[in-house]
CHARMM internal coordinates of N, CA and C (Angstrom, degrees):
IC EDIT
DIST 1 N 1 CA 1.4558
DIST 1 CA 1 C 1.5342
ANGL 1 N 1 CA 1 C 110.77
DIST 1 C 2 N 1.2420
ANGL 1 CA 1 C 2 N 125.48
DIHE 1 N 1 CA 1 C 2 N -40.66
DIST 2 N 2 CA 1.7341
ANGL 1 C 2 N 2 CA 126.99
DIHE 1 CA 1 C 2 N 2 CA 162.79
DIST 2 CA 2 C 0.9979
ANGL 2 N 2 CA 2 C 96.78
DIHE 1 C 2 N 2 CA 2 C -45.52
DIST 2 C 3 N 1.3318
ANGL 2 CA 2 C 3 N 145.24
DIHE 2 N 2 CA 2 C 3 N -90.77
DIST 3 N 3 CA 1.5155
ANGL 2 C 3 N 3 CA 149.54
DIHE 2 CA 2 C 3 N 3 CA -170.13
DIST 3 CA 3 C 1.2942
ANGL 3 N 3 CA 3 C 102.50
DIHE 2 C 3 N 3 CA 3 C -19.97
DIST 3 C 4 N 1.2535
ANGL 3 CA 3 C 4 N 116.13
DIHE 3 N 3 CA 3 C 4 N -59.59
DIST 4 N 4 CA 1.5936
ANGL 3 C 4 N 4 CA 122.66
DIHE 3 CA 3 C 4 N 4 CA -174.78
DIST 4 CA 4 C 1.6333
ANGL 4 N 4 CA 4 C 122.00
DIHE 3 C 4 N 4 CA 4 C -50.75
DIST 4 C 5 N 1.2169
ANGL 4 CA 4 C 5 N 81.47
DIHE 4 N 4 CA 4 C 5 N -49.19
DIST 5 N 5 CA 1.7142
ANGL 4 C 5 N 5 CA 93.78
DIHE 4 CA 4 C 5 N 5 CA -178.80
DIST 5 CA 5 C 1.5540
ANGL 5 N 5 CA 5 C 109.08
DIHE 4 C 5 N 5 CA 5 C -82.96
DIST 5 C 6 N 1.0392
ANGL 5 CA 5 C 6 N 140.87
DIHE 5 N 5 CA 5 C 6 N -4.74
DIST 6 N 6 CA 1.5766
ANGL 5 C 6 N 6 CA 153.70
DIHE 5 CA 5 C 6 N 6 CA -177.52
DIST 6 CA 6 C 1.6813
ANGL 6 N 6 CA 6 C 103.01
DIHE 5 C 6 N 6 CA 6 C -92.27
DIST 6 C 7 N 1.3592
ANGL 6 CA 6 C 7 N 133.37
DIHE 6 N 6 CA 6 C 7 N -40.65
DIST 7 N 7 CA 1.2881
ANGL 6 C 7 N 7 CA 174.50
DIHE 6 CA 6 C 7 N 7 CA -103.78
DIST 7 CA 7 C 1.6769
ANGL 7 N 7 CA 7 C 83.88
DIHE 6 C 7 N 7 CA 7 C -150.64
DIST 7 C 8 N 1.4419
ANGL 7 CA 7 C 8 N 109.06
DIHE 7 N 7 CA 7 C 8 N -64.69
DIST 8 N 8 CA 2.0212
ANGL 7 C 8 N 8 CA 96.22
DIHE 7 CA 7 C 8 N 8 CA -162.47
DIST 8 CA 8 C 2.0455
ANGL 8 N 8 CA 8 C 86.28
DIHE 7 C 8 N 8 CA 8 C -70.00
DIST 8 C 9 N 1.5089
ANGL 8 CA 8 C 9 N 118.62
DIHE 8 N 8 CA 8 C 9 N -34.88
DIST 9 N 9 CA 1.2704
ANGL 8 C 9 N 9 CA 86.08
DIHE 8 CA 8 C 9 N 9 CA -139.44
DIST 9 CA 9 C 1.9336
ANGL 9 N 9 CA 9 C 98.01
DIHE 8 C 9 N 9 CA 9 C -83.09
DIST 9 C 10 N 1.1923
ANGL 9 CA 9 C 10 N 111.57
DIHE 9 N 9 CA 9 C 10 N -18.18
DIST 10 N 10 CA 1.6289
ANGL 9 C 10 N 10 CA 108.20
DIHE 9 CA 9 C 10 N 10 CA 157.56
DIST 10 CA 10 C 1.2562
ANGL 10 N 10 CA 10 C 115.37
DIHE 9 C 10 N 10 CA 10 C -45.75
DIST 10 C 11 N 1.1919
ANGL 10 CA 10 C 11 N 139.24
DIHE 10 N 10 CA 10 C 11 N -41.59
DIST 11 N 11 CA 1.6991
ANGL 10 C 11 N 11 CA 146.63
DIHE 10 CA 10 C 11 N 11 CA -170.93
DIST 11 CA 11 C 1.3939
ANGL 11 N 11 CA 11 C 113.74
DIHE 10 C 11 N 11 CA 11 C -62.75
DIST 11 C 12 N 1.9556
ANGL 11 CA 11 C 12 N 91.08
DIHE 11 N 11 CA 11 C 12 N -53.92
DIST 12 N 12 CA 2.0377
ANGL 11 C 12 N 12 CA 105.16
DIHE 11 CA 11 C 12 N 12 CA 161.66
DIST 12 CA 12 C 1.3110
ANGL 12 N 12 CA 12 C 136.05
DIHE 11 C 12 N 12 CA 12 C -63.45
DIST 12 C 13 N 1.3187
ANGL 12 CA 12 C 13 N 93.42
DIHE 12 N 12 CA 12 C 13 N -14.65
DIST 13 N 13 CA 1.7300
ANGL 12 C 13 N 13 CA 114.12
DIHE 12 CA 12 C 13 N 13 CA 170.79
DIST 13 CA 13 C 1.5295
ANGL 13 N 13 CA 13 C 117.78
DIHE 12 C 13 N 13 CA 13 C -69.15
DIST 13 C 14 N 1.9958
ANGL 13 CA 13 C 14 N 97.10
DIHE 13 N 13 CA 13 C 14 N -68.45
DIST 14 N 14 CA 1.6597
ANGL 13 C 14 N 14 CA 107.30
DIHE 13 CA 13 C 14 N 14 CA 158.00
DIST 14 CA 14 C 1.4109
ANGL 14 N 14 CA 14 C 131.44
DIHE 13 C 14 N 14 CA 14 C -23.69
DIST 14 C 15 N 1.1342
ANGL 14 CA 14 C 15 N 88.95
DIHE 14 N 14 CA 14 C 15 N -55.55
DIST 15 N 15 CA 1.4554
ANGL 14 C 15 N 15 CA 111.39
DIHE 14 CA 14 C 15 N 15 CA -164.27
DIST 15 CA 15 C 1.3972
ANGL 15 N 15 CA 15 C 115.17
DIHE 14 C 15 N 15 CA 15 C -83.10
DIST 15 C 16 N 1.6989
ANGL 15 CA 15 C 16 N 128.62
DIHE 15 N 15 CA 15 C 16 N -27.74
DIST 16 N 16 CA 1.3369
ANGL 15 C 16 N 16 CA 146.20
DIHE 15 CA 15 C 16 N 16 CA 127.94
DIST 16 CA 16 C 1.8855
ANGL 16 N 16 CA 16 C 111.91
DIHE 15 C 16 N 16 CA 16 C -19.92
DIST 16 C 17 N 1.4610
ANGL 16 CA 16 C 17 N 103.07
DIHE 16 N 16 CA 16 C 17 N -48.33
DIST 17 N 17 CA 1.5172
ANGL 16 C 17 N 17 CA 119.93
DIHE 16 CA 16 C 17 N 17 CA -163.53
DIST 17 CA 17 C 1.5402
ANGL 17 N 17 CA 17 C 106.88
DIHE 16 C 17 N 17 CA 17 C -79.62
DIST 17 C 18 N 1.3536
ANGL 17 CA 17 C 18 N 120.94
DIHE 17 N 17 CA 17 C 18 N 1.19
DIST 18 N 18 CA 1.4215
ANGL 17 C 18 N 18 CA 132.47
DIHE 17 CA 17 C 18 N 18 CA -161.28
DIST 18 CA 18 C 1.9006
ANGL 18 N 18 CA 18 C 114.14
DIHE 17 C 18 N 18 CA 18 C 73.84
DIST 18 C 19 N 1.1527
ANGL 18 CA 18 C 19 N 117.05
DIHE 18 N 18 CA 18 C 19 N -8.25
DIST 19 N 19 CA 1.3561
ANGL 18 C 19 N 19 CA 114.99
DIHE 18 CA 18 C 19 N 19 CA 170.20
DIST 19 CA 19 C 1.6475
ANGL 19 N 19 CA 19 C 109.44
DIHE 18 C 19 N 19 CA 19 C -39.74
DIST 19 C 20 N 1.4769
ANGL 19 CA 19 C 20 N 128.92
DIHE 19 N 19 CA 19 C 20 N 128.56
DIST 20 N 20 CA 1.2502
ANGL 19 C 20 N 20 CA 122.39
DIHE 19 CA 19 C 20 N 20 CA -178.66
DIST 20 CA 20 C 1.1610
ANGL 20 N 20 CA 20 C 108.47
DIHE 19 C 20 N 20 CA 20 C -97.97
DIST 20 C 21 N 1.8504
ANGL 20 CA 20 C 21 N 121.09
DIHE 20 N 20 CA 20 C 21 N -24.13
DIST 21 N 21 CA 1.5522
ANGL 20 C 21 N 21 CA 103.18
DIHE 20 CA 20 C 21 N 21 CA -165.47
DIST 21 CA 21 C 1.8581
ANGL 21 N 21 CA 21 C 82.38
DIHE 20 C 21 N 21 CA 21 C -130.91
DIST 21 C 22 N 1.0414
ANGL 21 CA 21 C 22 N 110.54
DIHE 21 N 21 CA 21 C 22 N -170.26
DIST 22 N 22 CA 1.4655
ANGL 21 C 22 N 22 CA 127.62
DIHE 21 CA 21 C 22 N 22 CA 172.36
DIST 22 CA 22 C 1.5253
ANGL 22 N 22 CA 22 C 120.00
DIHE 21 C 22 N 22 CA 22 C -173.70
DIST 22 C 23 N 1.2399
ANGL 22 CA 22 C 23 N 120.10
DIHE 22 N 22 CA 22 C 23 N 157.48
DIST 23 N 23 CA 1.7951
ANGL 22 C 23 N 23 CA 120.93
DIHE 22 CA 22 C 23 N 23 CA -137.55
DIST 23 CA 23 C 1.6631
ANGL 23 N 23 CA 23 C 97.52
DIHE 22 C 23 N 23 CA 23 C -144.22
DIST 23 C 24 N 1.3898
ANGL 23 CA 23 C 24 N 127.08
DIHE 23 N 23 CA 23 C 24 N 87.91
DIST 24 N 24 CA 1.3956
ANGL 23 C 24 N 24 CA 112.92
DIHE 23 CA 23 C 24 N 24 CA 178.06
DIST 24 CA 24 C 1.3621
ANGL 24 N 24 CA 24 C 103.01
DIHE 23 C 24 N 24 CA 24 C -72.21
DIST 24 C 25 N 1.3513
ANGL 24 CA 24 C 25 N 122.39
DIHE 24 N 24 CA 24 C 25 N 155.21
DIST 25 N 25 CA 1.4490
ANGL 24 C 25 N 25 CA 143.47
DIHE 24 CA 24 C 25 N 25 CA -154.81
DIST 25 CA 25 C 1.3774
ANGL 25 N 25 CA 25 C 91.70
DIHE 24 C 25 N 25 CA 25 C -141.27
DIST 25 C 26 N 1.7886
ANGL 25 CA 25 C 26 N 115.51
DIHE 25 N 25 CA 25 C 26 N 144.75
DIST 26 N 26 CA 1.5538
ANGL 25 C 26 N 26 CA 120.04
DIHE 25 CA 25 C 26 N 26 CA 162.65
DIST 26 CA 26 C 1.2296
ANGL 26 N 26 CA 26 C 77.40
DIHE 25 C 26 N 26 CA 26 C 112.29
DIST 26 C 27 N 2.0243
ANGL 26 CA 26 C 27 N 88.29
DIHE 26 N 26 CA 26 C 27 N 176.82
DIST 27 N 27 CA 0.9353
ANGL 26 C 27 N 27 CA 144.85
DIHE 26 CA 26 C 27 N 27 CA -169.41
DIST 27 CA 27 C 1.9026
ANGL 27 N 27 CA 27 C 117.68
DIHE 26 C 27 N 27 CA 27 C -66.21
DIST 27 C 28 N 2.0381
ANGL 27 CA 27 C 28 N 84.32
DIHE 27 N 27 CA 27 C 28 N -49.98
DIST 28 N 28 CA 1.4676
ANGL 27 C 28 N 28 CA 95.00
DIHE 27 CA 27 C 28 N 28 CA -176.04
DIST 28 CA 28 C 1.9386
ANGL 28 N 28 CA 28 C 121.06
DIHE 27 C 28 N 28 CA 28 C -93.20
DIST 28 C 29 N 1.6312
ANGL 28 CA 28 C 29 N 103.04
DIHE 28 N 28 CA 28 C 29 N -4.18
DIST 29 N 29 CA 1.2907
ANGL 28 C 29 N 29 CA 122.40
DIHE 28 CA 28 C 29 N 29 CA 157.18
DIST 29 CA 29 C 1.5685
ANGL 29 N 29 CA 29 C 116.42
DIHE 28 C 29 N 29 CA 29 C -11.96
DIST 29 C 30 N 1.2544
ANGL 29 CA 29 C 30 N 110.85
DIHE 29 N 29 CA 29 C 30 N -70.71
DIST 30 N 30 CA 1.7969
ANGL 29 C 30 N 30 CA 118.03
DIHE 29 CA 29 C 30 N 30 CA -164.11
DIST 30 CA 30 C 1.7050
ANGL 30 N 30 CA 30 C 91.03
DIHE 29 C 30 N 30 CA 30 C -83.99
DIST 30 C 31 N 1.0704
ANGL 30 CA 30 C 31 N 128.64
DIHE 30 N 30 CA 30 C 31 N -25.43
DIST 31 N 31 CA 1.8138
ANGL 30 C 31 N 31 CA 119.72
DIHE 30 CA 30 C 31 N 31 CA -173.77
DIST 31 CA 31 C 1.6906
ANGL 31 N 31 CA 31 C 87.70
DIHE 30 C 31 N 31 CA 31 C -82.06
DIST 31 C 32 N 1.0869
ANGL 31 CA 31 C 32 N 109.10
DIHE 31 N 31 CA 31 C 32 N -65.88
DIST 32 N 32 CA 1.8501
ANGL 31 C 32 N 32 CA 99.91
DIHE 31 CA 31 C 32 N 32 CA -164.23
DIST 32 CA 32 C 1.2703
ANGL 32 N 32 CA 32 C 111.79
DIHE 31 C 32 N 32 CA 32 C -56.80
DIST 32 C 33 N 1.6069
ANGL 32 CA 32 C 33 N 135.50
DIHE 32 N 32 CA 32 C 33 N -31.63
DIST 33 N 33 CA 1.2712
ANGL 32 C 33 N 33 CA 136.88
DIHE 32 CA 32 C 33 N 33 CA -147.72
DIST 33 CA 33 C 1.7188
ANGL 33 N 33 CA 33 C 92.17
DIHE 32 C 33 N 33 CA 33 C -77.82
DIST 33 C 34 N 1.2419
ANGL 33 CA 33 C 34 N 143.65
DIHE 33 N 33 CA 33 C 34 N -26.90
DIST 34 N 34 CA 1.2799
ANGL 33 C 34 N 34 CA 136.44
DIHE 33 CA 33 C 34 N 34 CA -172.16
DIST 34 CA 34 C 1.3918
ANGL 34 N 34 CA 34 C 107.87
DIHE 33 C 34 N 34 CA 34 C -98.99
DIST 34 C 35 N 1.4392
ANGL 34 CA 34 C 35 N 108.53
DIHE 34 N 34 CA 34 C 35 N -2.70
DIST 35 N 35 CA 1.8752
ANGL 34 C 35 N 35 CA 95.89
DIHE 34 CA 34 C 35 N 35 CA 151.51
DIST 35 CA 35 C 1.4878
ANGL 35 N 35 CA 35 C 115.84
DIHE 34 C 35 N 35 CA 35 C -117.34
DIST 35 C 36 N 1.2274
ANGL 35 CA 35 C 36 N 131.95
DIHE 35 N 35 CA 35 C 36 N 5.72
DIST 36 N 36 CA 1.4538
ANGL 35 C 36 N 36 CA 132.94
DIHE 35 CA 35 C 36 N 36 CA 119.19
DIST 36 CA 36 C 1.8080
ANGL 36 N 36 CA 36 C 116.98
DIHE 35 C 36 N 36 CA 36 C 7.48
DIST 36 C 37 N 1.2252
ANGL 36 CA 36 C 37 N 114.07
DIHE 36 N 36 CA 36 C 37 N 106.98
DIST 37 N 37 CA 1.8035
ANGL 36 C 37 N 37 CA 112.34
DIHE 36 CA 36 C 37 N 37 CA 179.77
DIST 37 CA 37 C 1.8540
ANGL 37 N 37 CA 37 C 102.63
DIHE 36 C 37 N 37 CA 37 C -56.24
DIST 37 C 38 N 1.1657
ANGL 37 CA 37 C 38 N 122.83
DIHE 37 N 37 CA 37 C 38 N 108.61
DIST 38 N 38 CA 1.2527
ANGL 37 C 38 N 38 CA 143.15
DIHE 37 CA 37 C 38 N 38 CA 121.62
DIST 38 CA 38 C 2.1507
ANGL 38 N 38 CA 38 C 96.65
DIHE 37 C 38 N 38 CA 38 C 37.32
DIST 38 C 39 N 1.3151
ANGL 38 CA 38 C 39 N 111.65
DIHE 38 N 38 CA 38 C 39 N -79.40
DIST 39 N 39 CA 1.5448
ANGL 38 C 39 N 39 CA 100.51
DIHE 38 CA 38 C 39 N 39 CA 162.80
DIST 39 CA 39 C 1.3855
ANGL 39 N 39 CA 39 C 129.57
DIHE 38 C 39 N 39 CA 39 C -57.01
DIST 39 C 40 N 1.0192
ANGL 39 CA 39 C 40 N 132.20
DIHE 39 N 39 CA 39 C 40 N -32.41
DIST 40 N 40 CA 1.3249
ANGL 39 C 40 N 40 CA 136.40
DIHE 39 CA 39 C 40 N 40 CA 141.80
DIST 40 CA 40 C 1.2489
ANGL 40 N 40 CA 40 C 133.30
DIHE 39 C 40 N 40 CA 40 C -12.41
DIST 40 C 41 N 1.0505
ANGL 40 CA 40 C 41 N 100.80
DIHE 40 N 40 CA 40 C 41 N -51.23
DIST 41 N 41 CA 1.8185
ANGL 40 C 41 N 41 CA 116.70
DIHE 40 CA 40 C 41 N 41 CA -167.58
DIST 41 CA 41 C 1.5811
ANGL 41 N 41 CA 41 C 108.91
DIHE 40 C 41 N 41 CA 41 C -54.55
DIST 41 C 42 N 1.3115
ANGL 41 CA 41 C 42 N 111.31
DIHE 41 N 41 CA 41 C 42 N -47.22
DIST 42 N 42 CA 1.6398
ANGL 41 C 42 N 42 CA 119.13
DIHE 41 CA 41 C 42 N 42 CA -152.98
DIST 42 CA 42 C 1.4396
ANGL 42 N 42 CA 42 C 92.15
DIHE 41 C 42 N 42 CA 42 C -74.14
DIST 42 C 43 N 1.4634
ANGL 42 CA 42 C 43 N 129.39
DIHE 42 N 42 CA 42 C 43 N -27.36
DIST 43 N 43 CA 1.7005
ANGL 42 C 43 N 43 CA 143.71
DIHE 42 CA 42 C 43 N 43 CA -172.48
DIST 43 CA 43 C 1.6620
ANGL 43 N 43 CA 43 C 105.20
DIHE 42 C 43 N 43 CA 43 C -59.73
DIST 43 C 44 N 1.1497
ANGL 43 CA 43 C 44 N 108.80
DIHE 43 N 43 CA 43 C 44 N -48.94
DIST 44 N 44 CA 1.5993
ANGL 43 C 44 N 44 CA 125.31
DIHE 43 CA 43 C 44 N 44 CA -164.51
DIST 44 CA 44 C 1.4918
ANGL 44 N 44 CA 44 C 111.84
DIHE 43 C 44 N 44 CA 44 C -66.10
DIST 44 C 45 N 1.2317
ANGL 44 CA 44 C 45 N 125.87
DIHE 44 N 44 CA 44 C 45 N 129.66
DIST 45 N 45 CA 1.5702
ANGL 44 C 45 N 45 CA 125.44
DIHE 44 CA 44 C 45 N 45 CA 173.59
DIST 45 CA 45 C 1.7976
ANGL 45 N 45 CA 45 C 106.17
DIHE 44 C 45 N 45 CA 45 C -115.57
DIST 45 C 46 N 1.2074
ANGL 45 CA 45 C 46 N 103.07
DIHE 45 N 45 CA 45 C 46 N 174.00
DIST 46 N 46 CA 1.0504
ANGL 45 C 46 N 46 CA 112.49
DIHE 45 CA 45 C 46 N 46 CA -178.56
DIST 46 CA 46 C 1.5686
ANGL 46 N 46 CA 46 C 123.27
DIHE 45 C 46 N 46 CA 46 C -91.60
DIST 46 C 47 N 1.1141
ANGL 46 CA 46 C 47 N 108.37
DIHE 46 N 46 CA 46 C 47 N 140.20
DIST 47 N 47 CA 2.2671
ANGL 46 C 47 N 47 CA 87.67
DIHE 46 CA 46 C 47 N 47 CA 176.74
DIST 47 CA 47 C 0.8397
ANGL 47 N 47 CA 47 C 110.27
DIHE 46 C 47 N 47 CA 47 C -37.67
DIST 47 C 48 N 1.7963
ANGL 47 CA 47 C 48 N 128.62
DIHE 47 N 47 CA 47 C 48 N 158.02
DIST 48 N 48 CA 0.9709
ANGL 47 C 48 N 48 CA 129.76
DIHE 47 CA 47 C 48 N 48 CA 111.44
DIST 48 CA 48 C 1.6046
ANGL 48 N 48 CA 48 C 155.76
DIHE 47 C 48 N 48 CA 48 C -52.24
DIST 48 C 49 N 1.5344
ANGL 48 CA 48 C 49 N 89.42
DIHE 48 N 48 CA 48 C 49 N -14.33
DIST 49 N 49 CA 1.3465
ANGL 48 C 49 N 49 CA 107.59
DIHE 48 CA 48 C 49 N 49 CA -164.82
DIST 49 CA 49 C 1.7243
ANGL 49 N 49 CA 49 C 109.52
DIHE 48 C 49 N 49 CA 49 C -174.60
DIST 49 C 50 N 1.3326
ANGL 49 CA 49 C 50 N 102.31
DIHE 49 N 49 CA 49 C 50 N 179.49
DIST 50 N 50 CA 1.2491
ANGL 49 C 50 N 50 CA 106.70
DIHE 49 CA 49 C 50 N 50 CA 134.92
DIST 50 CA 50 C 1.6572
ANGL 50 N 50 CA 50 C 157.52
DIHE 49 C 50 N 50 CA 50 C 60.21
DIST 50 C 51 N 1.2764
ANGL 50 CA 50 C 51 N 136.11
DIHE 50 N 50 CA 50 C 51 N 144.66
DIST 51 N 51 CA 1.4297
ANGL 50 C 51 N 51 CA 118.33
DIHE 50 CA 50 C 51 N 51 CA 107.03
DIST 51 CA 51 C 1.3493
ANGL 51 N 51 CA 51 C 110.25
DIHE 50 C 51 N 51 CA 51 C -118.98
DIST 51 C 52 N 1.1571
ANGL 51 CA 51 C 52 N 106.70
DIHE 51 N 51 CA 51 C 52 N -6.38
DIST 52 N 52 CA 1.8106
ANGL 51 C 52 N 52 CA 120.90
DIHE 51 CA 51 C 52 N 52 CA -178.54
DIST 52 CA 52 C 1.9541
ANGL 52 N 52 CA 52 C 90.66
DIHE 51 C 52 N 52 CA 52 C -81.05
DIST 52 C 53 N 1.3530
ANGL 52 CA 52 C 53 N 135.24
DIHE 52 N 52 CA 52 C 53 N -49.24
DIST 53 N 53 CA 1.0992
ANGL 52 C 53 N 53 CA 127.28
DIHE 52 CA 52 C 53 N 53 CA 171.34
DIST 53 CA 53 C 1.6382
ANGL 53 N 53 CA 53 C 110.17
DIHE 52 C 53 N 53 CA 53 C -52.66
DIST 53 C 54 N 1.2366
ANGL 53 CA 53 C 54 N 125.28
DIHE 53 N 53 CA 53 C 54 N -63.45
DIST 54 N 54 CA 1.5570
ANGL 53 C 54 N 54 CA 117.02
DIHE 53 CA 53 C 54 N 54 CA 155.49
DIST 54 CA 54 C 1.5043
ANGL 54 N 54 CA 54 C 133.61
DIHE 53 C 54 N 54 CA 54 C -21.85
DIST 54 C 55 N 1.4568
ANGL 54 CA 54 C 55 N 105.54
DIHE 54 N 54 CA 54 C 55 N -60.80
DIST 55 N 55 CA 1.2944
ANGL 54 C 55 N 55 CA 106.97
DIHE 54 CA 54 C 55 N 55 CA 177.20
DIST 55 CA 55 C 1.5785
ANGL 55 N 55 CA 55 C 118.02
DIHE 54 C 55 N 55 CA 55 C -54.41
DIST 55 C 56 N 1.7530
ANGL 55 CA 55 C 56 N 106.76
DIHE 55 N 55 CA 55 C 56 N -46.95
DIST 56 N 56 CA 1.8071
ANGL 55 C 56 N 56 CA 111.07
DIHE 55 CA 55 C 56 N 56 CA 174.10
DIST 56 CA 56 C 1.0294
ANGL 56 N 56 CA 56 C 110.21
DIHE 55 C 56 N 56 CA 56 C -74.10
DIST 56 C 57 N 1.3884
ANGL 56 CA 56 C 57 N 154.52
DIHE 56 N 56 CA 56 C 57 N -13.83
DIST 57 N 57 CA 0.9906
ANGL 56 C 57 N 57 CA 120.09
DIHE 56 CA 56 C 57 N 57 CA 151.79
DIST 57 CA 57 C 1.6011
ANGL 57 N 57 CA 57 C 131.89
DIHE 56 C 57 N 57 CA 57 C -82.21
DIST 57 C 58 N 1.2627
ANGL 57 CA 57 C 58 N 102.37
DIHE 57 N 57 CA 57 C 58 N -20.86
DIST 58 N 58 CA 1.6882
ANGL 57 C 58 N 58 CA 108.74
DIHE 57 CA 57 C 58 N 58 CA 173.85
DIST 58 CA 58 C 1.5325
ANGL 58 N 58 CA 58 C 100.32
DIHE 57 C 58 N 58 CA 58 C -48.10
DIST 58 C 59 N 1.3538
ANGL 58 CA 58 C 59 N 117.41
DIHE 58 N 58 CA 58 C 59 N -55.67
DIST 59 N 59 CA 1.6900
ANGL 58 C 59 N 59 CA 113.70
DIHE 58 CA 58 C 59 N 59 CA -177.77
DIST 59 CA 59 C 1.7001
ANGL 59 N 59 CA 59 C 113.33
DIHE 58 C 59 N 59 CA 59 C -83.06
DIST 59 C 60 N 1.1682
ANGL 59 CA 59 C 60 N 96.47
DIHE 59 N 59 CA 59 C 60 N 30.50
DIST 60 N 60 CA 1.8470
ANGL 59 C 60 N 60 CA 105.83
DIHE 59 CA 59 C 60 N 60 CA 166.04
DIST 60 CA 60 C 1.2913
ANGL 60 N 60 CA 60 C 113.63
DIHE 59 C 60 N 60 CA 60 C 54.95
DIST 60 C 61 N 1.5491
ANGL 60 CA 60 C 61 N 122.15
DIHE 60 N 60 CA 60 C 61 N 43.56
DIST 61 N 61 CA 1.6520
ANGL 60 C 61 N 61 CA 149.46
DIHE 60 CA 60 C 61 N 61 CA -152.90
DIST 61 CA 61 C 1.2001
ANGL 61 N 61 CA 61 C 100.37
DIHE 60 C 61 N 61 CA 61 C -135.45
DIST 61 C 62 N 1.2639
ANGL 61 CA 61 C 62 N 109.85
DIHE 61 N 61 CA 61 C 62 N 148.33
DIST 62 N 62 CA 1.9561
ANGL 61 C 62 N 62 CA 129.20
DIHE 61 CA 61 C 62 N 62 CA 177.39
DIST 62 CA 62 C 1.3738
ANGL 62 N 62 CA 62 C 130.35
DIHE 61 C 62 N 62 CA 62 C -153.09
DIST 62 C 63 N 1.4639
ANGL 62 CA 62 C 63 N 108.39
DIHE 62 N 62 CA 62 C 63 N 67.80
DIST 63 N 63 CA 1.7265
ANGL 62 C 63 N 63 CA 118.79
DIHE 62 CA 62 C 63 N 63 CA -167.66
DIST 63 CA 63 C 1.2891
ANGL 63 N 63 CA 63 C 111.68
DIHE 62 C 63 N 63 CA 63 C -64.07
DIST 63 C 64 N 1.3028
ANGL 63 CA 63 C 64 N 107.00
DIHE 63 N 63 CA 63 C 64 N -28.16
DIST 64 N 64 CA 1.6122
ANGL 63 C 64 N 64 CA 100.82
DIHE 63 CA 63 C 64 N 64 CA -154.03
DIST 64 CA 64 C 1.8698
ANGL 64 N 64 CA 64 C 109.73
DIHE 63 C 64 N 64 CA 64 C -110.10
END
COOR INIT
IC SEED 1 N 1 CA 1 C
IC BUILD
């Protein structure tokens, strides 16, 4: 639940920053995302990809 709440308050930050959506990444993504505060939820998107999809496009690349 720390994790969680450490996790919401980066999201409130983002999202403070005008960020509209946000994308947890990793391993612990799908365990933390369901203790995530309730407003939260609608913010969060799903991957697109990746981190190898991340990485090619960061360098303006498209393997897949």
């Amino acid at each position: 639940s720390d994790a969680a709440r450490r996790v919401g308050d980066i999201v409130r930050a983002l999202l403070a920053k005008g960020v509209p959506r946000c994308c947890l990444l990793g391993g612990m993504a799908p365990v933390l995302a369901p203790y995530l505060p309730q407003e939260l939820r609608p913010h969060l998107a799903s991957p697109r990809g990746d981190a190898l999809d991340g990485a090619l496009h960061g360098a303006g690349l498209r393997l897949r």
